[in-house]
KOLTORKOL-860926 format. One record per atom (N, C-alpha, C): residue in one letter; x, z, y. Coordinates in steps of 0.05 Angstrom, whole numbers, plus 32768, in hexadecimal, padded with zeros to 4 digits. Last residue first. Example, Ala and Ser with C-alpha at 12.3 -4.5 7.8 and 13.67 -1.06 7.14 Angstrom:
S8101808E7FD3;S8111808F7FEB;S8102809D8001;A8108809C7F8E;A80F6809C7FA6;A8108809C7FBE;
END
This chain:
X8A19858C87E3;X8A23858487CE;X8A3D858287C8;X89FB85BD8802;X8A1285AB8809;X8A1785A187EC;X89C285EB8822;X89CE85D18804;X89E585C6880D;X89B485FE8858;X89B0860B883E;X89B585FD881B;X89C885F98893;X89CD85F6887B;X89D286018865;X8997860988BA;X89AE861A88AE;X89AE8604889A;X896885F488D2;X897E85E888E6;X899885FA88D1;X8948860288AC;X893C860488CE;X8955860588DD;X896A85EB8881;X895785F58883;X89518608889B;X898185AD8868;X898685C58887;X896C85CF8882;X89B3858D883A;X898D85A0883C;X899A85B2884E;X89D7855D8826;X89D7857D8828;X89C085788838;X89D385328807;X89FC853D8810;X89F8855C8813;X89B4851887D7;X89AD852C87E7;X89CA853587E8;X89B484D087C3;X89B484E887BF;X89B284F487D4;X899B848487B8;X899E84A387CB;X899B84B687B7;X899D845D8792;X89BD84708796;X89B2848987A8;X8974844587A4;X8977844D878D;X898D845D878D;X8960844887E4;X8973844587D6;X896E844C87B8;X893E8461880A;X892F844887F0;X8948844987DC;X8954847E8821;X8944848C881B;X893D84748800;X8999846B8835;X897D84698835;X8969846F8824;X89CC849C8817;X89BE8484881F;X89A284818825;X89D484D08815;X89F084BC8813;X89E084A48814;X89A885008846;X89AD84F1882C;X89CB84DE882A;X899A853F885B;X89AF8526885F;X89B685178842;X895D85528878;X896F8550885E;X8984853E8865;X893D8590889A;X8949856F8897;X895985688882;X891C85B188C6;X892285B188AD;X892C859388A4;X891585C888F9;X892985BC88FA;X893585C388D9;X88C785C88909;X88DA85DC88F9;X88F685C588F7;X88BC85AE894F;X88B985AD892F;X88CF85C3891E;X88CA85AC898C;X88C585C8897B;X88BC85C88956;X88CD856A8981;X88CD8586898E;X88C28599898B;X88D6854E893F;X88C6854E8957;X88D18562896B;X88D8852A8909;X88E885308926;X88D985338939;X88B4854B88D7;X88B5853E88E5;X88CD853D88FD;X88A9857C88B2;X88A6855788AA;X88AB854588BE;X888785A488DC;X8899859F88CC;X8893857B88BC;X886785A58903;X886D85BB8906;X888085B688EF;X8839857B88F8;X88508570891C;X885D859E891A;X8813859C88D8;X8819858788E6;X8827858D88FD;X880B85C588B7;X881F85CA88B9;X882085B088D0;X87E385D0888B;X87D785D088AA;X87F485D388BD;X87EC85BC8853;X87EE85DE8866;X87F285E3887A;X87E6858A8861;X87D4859B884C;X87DB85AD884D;X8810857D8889;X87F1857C8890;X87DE858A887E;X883A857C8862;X883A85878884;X88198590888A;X883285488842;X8830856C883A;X883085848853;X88348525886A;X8815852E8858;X88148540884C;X88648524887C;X884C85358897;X8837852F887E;X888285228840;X888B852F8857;X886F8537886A;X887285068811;X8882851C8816;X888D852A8830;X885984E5882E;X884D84EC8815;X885B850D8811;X887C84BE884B;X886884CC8854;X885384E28841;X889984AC8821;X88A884C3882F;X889484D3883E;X88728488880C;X887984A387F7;X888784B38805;X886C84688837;X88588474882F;X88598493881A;X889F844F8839;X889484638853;X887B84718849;X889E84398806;X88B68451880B;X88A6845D881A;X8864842687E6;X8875842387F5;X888F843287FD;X8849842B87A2;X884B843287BB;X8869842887CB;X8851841C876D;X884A8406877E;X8848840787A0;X8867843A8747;X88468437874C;X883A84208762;X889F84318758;X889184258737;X88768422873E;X88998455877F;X889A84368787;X88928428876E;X888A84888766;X887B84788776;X8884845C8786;X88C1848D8756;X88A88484873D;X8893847D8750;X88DE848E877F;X88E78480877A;X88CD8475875C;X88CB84BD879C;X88C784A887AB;X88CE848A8792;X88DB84E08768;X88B884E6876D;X88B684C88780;X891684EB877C;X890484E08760;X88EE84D58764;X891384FA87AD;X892284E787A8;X891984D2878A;X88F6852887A3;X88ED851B87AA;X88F8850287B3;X88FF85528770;X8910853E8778;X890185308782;X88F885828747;X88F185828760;X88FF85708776;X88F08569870B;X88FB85718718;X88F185758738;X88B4857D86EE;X88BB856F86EE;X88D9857586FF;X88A285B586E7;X889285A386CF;X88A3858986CF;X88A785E08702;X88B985DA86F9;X88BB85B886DE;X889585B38737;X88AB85BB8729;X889D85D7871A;X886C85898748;X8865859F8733;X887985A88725;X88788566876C;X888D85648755;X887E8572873E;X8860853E87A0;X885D85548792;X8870854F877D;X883E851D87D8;X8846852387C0;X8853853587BA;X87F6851887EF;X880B852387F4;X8817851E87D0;X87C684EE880E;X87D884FE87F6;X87EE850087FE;X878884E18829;X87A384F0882F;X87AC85038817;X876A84A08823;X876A84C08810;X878184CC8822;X876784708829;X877284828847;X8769849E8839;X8775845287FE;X874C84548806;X87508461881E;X87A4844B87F4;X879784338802;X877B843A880E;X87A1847C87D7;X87B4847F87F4;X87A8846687FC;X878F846887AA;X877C847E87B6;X8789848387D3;X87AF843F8794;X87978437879E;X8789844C87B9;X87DE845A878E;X87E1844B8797;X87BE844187AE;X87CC84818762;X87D1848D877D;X87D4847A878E;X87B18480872A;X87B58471873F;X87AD8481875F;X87C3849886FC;X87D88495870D;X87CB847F8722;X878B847686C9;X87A1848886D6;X87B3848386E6;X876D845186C1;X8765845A86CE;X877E847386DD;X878E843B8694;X878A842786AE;X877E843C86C8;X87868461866D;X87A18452866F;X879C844A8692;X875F844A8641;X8755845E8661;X876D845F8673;X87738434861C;X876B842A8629;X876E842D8645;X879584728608;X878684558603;X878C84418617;X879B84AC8613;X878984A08629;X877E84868618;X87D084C585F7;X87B184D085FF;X879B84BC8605;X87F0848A85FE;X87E7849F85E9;X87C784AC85E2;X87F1848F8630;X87E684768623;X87DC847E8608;X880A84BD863B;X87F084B0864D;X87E4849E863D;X883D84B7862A;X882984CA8622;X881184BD862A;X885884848640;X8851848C862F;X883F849B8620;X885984A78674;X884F848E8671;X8846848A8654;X886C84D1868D;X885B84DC867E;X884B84C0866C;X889184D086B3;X889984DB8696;X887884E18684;X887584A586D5;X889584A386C9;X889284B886AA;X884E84C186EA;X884D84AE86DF;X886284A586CA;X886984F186FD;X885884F586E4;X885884DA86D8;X888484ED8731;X889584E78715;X887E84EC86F7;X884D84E98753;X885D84D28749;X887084D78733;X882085178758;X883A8520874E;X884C84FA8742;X87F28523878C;X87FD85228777;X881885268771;X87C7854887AE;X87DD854C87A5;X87E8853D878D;X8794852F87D7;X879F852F87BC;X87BC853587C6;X8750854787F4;X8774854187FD;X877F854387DD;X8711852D880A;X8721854087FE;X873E853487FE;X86E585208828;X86FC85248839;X87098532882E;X86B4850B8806;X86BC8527880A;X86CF85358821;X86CB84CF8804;X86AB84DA880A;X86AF84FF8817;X86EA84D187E4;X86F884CF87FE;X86D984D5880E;X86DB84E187B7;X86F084FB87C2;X86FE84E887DC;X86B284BE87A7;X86AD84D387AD;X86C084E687B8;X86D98491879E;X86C9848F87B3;X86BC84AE87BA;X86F984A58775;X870484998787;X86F0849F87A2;X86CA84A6874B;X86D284C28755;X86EB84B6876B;X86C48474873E;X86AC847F874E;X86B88499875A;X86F38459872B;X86EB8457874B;X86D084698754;X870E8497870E;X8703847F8712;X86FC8470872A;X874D84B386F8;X873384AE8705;X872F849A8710;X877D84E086E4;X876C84CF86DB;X875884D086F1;X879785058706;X87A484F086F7;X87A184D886EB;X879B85358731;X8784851E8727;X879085038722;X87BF85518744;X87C485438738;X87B285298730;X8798857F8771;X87AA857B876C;X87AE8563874A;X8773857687A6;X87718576878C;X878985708787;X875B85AA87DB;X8772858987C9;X876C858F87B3;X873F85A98824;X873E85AE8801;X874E859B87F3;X873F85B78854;X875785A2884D;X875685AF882D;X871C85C8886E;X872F85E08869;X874885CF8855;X86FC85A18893;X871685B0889C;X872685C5888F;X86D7858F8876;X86EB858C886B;X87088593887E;X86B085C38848;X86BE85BD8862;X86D185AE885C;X8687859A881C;X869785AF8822;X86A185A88834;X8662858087FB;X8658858E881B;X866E859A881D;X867D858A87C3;X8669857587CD;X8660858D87EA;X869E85A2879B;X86AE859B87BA;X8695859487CD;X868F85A4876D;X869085BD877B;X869485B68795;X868A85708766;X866C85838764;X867A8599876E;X86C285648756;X86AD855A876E;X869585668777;X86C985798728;X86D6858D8743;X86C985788762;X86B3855E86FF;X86AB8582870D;X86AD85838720;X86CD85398709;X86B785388712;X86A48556870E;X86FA854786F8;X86FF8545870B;X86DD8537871D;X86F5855986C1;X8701856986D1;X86F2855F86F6;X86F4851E86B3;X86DD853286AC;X86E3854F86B7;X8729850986B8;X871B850286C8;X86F1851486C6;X875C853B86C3;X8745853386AD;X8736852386C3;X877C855B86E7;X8787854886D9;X8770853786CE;X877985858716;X876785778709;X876B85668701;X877B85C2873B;X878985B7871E;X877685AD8711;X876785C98782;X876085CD8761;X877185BC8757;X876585F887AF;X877E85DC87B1;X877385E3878C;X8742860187EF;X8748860987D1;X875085EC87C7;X874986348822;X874F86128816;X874E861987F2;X871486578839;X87288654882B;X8733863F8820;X86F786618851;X86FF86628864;X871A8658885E;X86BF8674883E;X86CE86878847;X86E6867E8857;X86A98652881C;X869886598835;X86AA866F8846;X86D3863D8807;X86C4862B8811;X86BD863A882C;X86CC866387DD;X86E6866087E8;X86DF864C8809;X8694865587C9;X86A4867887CB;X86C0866D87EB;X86A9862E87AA;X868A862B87C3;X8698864987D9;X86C986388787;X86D58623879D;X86B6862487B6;X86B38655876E;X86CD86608775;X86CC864E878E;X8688863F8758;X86838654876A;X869C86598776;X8690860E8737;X868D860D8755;X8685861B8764;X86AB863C870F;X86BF862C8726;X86B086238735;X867F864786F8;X869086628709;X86A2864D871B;X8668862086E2;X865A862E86F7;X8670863D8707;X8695860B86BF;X869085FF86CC;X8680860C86E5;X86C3864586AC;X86A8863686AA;X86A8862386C2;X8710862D86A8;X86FC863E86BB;X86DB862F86B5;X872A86048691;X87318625868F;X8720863B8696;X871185D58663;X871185E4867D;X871285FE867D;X873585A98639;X872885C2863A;X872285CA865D;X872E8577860C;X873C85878624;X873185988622;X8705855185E7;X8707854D860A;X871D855B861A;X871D854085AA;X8719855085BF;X8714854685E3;X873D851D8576;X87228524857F;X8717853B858F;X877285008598;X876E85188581;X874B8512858A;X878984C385B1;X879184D98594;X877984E2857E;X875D84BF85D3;X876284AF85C0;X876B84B285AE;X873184FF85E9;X875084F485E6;X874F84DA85D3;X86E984F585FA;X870284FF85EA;X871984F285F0;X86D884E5863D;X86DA84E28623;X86EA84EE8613;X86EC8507866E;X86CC84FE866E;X86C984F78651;X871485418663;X870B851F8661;X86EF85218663;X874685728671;X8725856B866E;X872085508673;X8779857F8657;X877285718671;X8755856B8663;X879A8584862B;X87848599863A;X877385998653;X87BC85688604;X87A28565860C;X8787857E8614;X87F28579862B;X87E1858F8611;X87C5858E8603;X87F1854B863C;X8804854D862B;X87FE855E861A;X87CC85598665;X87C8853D8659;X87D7853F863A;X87B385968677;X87CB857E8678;X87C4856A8668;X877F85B98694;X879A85B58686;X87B08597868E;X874F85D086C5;X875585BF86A8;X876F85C086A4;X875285EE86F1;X873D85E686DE;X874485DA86C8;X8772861C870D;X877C860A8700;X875A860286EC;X877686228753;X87618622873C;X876E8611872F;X879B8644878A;X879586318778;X87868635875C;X878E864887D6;X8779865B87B4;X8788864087A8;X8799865C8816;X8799864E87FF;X8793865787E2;X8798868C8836;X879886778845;X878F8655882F;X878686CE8830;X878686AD8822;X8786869A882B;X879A8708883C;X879686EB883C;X879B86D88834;X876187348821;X8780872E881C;X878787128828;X874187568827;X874287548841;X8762874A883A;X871A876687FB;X873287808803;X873D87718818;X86F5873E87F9;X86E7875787FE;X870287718805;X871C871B87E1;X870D871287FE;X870387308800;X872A872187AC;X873C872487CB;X872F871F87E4;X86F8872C8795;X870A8740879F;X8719873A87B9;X86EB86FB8794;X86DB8707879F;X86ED872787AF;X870E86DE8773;X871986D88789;X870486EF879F;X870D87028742;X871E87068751;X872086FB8765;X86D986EB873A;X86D187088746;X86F18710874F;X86DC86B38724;X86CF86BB8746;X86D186DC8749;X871E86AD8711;X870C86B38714;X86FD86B88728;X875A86A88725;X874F86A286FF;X8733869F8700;X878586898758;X876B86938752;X876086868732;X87B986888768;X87AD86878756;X878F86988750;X87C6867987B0;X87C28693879F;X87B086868780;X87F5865287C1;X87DC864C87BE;X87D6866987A2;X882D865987FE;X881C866387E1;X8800865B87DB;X885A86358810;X883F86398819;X8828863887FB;X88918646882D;X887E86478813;X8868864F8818;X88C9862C883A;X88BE86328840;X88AA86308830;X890E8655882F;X88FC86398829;X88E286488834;X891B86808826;X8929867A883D;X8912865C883D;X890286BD880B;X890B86A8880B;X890E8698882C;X88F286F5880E;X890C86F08809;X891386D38806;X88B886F18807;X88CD86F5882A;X88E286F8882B;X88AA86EB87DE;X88AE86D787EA;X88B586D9880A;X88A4871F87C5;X88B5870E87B9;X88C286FA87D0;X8877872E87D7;X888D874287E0;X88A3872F87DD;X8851871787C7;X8857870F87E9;X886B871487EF;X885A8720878D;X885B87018799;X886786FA87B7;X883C87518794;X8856874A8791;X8861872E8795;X880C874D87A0;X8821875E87B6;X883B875287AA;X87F2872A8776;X87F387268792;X8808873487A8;X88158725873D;X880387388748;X880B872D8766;X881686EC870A;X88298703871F;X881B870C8730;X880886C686FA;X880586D586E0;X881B86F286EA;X87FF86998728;X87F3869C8704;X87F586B486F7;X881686998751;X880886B3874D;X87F986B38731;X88338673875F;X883F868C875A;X88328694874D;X883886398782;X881D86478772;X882D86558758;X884B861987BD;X884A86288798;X882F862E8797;X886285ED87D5;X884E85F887D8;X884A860A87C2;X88A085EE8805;X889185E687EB;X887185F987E8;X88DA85D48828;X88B385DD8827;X88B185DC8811;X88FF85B28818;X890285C88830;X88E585DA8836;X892F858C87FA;X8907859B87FB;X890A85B88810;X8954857D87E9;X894A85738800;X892D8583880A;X8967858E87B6;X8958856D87BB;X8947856F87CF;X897885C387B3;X898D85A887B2;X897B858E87B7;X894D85DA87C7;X895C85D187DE;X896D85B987CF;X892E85E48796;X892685D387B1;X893F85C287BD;X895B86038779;X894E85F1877A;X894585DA8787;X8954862F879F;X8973862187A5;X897086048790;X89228645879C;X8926863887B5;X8948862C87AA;X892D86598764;X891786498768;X8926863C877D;X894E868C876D;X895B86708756;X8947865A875D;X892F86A4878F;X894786968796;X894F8682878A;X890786B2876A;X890286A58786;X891686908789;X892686CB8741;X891386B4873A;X890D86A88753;X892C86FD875E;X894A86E18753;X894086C98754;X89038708875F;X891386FE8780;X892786F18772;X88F2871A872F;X88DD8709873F;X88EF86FD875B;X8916873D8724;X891E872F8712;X8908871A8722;X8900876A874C;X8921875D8750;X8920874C873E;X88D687778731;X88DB8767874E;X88F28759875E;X88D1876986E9;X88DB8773870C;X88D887648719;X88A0875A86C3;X88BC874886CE;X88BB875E86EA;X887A874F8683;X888E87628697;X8899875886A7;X885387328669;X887087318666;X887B87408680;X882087198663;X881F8734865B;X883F8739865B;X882186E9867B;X881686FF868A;X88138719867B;X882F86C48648;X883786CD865D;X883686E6866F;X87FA86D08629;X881686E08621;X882B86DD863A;X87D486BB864A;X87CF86D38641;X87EA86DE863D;X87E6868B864C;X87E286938669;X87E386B78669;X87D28674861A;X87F38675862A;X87ED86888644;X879B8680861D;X87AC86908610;X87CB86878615;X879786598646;X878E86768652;X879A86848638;X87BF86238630;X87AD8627864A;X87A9864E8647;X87CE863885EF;X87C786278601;X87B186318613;X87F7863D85B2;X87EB864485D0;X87E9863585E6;X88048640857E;X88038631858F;X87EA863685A7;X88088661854B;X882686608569;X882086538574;X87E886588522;X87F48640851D;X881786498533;X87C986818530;X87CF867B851B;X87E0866C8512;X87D086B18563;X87C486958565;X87D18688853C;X87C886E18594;X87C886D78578;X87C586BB8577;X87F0871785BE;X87E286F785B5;X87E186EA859C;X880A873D85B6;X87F0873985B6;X87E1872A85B4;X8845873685CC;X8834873485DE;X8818873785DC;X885E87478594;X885E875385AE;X884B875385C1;X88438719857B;X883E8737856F;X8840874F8584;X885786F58584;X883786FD858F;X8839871B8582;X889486F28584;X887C86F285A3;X886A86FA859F;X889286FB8548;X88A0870F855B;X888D870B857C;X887C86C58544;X887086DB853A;X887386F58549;X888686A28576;X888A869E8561;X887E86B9855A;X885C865F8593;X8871867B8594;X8872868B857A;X8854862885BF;X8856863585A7;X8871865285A9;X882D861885F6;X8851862285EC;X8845862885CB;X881385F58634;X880C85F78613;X882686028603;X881885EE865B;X880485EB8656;X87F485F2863B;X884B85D68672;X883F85F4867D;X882D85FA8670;X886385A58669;X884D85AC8679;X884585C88685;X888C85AE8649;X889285AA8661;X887C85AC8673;X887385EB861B;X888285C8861F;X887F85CC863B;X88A0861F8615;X888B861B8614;X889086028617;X88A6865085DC;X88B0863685E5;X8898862A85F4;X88AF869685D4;X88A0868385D8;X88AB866185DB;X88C986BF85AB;X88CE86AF85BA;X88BA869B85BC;X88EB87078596;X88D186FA859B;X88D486DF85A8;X891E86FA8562;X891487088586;X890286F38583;X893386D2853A;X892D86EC853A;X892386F9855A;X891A86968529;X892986A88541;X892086C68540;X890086898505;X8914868484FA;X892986918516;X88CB867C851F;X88D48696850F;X88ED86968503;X88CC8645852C;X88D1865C8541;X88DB867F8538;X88BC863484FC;X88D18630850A;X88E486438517;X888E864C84F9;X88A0864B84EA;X88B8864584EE;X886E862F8527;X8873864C8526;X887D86588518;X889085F78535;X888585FE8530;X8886861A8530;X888E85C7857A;X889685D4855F;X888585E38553;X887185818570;X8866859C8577;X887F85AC8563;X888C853E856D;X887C854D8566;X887C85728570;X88C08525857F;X88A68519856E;X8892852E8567;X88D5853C85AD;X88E485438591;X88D085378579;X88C5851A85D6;X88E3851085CD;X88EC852885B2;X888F852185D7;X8895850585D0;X88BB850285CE;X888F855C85DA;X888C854B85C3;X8889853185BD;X88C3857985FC;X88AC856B8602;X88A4855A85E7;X88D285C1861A;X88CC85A98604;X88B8859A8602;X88D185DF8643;X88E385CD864F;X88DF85B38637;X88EB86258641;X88D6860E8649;X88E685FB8649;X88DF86668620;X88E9864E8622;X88E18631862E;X88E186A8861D;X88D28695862B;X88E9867A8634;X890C86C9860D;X88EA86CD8608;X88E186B9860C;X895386C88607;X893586CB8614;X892186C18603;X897F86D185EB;X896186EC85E2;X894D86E385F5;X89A686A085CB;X89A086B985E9;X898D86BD85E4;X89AE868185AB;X89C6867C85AC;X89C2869485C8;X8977866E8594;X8985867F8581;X89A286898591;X8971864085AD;X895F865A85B9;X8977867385A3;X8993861485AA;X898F862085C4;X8982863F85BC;X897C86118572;X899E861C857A;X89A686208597;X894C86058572;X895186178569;X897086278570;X895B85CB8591;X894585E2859C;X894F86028591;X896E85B4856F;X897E85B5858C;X896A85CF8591;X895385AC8541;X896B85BB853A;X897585C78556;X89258595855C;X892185AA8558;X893685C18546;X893B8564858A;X89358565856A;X8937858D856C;X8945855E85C0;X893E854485AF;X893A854C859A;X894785788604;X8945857C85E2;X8934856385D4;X894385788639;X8952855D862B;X89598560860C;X892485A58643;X892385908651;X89328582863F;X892A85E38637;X892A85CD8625;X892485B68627;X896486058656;X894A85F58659;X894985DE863F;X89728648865F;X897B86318659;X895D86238653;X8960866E869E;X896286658686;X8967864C867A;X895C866386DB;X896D867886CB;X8969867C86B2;X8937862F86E2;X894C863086E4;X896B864C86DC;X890B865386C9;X8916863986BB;X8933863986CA;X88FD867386FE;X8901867986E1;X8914866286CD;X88F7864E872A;X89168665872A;X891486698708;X88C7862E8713;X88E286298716;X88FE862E871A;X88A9865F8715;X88AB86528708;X88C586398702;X88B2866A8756;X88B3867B873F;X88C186738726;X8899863B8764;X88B5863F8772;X88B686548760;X887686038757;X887F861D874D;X8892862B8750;X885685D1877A;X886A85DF8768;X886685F98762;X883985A787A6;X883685B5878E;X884E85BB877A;X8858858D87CF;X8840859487D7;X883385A487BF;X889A858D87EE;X888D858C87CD;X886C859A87D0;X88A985738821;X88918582881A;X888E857C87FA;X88F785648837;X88E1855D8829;X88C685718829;X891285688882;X89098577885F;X88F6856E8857;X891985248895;X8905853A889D;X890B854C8880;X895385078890;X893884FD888B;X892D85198891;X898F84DB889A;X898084FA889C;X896984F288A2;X89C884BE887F;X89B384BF8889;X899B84D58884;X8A0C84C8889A;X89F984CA8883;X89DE84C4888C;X8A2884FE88B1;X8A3384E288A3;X8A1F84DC8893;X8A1C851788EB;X8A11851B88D0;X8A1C84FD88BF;X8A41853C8916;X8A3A8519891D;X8A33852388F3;X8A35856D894C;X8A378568892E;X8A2B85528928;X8A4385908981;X8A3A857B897D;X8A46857A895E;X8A2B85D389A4;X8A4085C08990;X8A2F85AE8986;X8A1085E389CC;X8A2785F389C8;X8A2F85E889B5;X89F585B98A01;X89F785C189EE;X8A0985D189E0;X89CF85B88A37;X89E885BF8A2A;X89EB85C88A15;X899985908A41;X89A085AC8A3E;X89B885B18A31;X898685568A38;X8997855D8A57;X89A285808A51;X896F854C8A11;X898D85498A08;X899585518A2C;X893F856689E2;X895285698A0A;X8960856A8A05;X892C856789BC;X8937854F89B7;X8936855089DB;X893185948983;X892A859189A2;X893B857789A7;X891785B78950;X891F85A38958;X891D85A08977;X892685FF8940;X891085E8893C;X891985D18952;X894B862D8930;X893986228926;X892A86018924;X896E86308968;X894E86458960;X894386398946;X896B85EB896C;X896D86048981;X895C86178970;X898385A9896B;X898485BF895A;X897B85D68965;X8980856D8978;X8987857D8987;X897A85958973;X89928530896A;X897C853A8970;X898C8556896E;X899784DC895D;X899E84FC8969;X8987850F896B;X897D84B0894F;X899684B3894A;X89A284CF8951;X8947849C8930;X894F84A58944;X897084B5893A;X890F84778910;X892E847D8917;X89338485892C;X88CD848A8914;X88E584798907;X88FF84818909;X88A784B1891A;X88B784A08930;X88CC8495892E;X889284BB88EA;X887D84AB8905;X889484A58923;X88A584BD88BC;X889384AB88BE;X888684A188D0;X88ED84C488CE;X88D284C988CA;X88C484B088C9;X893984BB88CA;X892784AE88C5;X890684C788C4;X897784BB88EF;X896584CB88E1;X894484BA88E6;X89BB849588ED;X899B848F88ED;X898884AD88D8;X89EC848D88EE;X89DD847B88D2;X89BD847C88DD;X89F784B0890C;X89FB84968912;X89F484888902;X89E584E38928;X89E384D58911;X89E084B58911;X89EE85258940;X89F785058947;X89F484FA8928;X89D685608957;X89E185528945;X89DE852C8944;X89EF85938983;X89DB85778989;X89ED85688963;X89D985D4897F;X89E285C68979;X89D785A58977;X89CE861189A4;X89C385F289A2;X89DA85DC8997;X89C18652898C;X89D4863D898F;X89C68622898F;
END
């Protein structure tokens, strides 16, 4: 069916501005208005390309969203009477600048069924006796972090049918805010066949970055002939779990962070990956992180469009070196926003050196932006609006979210865009994209309406 859709407010891109009509066929955009069409549909509203969340967790985010969330918990009575009140295991969502502090493993024991909590980062949970005892994991205090969180997770069971809900509950996510692409990274602590099996039940589009723990697992998948179009490496942590690797200790606590992976073995993963053929997209908050991950990158192809994902902290010398390299950033703009506070905390001073995305898009870096749902919401309505706080422009942050995520999964003039034959992915907002008032009316996903508010 060709449907011609009419938009008298105006559909907006980054490269051919406004245009008022355009033509629906099969999927993907056609702008022959001499070919007959089988129905005309006038859009009230203004229509922008489906958003590119360029780093998330489409799993990870179906999960949270079928459980109650500890996102807007303020005191550890709210916490306890959420979790006490249903038997799940695994809790996310608490943050210790709004309950003042870490819960505790006493606490937690005061829930009969095993239960983890984890904080909003991902990075770091406390759990309670009943959990580790189940899962094997020890820890003295319940507080887990980076590869022992990673540990009790991955020792937790989950069907294949309980892995496709999680898909679904994930993508309907997306869609209410416009996101029509996203890039995950599934495979933390879920077996390769199943992941793939998972993700042909979705309707969004997903462009997997395989968790790679180690050089002899990525050795594996290359030697059984599995494809990898993309590898994600988590090297360091979070800022919030001070696990983010520093060039100096934390201002707080007396520590640098941590790195998840030896320093030798990661620039074999990424040399490894390199010579094969493989993009490799790294987790690098720390600015001591992030001069590892230069030494691994140094001579690297740069047609396989290598990223770094978050790099939160950094200097002008590592500025100059990752445009030296032809390396690609993923960041995340609502971090600045919710994490401001914290930052200053951790950091001091060092304060100055962080969140500057502004500058590194001036150097002609190619970034893309990002939510790292479930960490943050998956609102690129949000994410445009903390990157104007940062100082960025609108066209620059829509371009951020749209042909720069396009392009870091070799996706160019094939989505993000009005074009001919482009994927006919698009959003209808209640106002201009800058607006403070814009919302999402409803999300087309390759021309089906898949959201209506």
């Amino acid at each position: 069916m060709r449907t011609l859709y009419k938009v008298p407010k105006g559909a907006f891109d980054v490269v051919n501005g406004e245009i008022k009509e355009f033509v629906v066929e099969n999927g993907v955009f056609s702008f022959d208005f001499y070919k007959k069409v089988d129905r005309v549909e006038t859009l009230e509203g203004y229509v922008y390309p489906g958003f590119i969340d360029a780093h998330a967790h489409l799993v990870g985010t179906g999960k949270k969203a079928l459980v109650p969330s500890l996102d807007d918990v303020e005191s550890m009575e709210e916490l306890l009477q959420i979790a006490s009140q249903n038997d799940y295991q695994v809790l996310r969502g608490w943050d210790d600048e709004k309950l003042g502090r870490y819960p505790t493993k006493e606490e937690l024991n005061t829930i009969k069924h095993p239960l983890l909590v984890v904080r909003r980062c991902g990075h770091v949970g406390v759990a309670n006796d009943a959990f580790m005892k189940m899962t094997g994991v020890k820890a003295k205090d319940g507080i887990l972090k980076e590869n022992d969180l990673a540990k009790a997770l991955n020792s937790l069971s989950e069907s294949e049918e309980e892995l496709i809900q999680e898909v679904k509950a994930g993508e309907k996510e997306f869609f209410k805010y416009g996101v029509t692409s996203v890039h995950s990274d599934d495979m933390y602590s879920l077996p390769f066949e199943m992941i793939q099996k998972a993700l042909r039940h979705a309707k969004i589009d997903v462009y997997e970055h395989y968790h790679v723990h180690s050089l002899k697992e990525l050795n594996e998948f290359i030697q059984n002939g599995k494809p990898l179009p993309s590898i994600k490496i988590l090297l360091d942590g979070s800022l919030g779990a001070h696990t983010a690797y520093l060039r100096k200790p934390y201002a707080d606590i007396p520590t640098r962070g941590v790195l998840n992976i030896p320093e030798e073995e990661f620039v074999e993963i990424v040399k490894t990956a390199d010579k094969n053929g493989i993009q490799a997209c790294v987790h690098v908050i720390g600015d001591g992180a992030l001069d590892i991950a230069w030494e691994a990158f140094k001579n690297s192809n740069p047609s396989l469009r290598h990223r770094l994902i978050h790099v939160q902290i950094i200097h002008d010398d590592q500025i100059e070196k990752i445009k030296e390299e032809k390396l690609f950033l993923d960041v995340q703009p609502q971090f600045f926003v919710s994490d401001e506070k914290m930052a200053l905390e951790r950091l001091g001073e060092r304060v100055k050196y962080s969140y500057r995305f502004k500058e590194m898009m001036q150097m002609g870096i190619p970034t893309a932006f990002s939510s790292d749902s479930p960490v943050e919401i998956p609102n690129p309505i949000e994410g445009i609006k903390a990157a104007k706080k940062l100082g960025i422009n609108t066209k620059d942050a829509l371009d951020a979210y749209t042909t720069q995520g396009a392009y870091q999964e070799f996706g160019e003039n094939k989505k993000g865009i009005f074009k001919e034959g482009a994927k006919s992915d698009f959003v209808l907002l209640s106002e201009p994209i800058e607006n403070e008032k814009a919302e999402v009316i409803a999300t087309y996903k390759n021309g089906e309406r898949v959201y209506e508010k």
